[in-house]
Each structure stands twice: as structure tokens, then as C-alpha cells.
N, C-alpha and C positions, 0 to 999 in steps of 0.2 A: 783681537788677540786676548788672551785669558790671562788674567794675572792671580800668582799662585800666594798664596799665604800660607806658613810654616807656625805651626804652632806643637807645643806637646815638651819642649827639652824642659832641663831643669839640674839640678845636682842630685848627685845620686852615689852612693855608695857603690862601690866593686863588688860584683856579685846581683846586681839589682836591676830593677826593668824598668823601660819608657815607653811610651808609644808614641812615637811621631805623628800626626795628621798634618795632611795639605789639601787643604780647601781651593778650589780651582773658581773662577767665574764667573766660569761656562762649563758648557759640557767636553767631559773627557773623553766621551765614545770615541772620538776620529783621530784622536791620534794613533800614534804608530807604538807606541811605549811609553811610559813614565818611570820615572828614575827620582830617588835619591846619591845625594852627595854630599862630601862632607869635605873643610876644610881646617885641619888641624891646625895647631898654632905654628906661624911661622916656617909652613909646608904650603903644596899648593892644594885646590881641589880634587879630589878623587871620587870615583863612580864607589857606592854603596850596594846598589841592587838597583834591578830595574826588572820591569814587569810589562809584557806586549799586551796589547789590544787583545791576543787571542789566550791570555794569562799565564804564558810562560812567563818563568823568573831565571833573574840570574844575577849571583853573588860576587863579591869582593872574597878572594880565599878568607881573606881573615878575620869575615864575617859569618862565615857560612855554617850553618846547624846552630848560629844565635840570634841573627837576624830571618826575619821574615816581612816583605812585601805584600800590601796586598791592595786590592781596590776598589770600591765603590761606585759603578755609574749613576747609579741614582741621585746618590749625594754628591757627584761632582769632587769626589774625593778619594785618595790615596795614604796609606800610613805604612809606615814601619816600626813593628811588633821589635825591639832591645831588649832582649832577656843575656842574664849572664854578665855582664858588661863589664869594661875592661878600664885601667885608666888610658889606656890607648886608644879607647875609642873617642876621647877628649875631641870636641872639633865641635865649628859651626855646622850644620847641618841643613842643606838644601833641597828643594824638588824642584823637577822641571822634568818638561815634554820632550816628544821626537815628533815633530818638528819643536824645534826651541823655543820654546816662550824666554819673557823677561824675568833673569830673574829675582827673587824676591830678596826678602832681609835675612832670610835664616833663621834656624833657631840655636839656642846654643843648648851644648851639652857639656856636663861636667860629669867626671869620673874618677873619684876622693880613693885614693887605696886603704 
């Protein structure tokens, strides 16, 4: 089983951008999809975007036309492009698989208005 590692958040002004990476520790070819998610403070987890095997994407409405998914087989690796950013986008931020790996620590994001 591959375990995911979150890296890229930080604090960041409203109006400004991150780029998420998730470093996997195997190969992502075989899954079925990968996905971020986010869990806001004191809410539960929710789906961000996710990206199939064959590179469809698909968004959270109230991400969509700021967030971009993308991914890497070579590198074993997955990111999400946050342009525009909100203080609602405040939350820890996660990746994982379809089929589901374990997952990881998160990264946290901050969004100062």
C-alpha cells in the first residue's frame, strides 16, 4: 500500500496562490482516480477535486475555475494549482486514492482576508 505525503500549504493572503503536491510511494498508474480534500475547521472532510486514471477532473462547485488538479506518473505525484483563494478555503488539506490508501497528515492551509 502506498502512503501519501501532503506537502505545499502555508499562509497566504486572499487573492493569492499555492500549489499543493502529494508525493505517493509507489506508483500511481493503477489507481482508479486521485483526489484531494479538505477539512475545514470544526466541519467535516469534503472532496476538492479528483482526477481519473484517464485525466478526467472533477470539481467541488466552489472551487471550480480556481482550483486545478493535475498529475504526474513519472514522479509518483499529484498537485493542486490554488489560484484566487478565499478565506473559505481555510482547511487541512488531504490526498488519497480510489482505491483508498492510508491517509496521511495533511497539509494546512491558511487564508488571512
Amino acid at each position: 500500500q502506498v502512503q501519501l505525503v501532503e506537502s505545499g500549504g502555508g499562509l497566504v493572503q486572499a487573492g493569492g496562490s499555492l500549489r499543493l503536491s502529494c508525493a505517493a510511494s509507489g506508483s500511481i498508474f493503477s489507481f482508479t482516480a486521485m483526489g484531494w480534500y479538505r477539512q475545514p475547521p470544526g466541519a467535516q472532510r469534503e472532496t476538492v477535486a479528483v482526477i481519473t486514471r484517464g485525466g478526467m477532473t472533477n470539481y467541488a462547485e466552489s472551487v471550480k475555475g480556481r482550483f486545478t488538479i493535475s498529475r504526474d506518473n513519472a514522479k509518483n505525484t499529484f498537485y493542486l494549482q490554488m489560484n484566487s483563494l478565499k478565506p473559505e478555503d481555510t482547511a487541512v488539506y488531504y490526498c488519497n486514492t480510489d482505491p483508498r490508501s492510508v491517509w496521511g497528515q495533511g497539509t494546512r492551509v491558511t487564508v488571512s482576508s
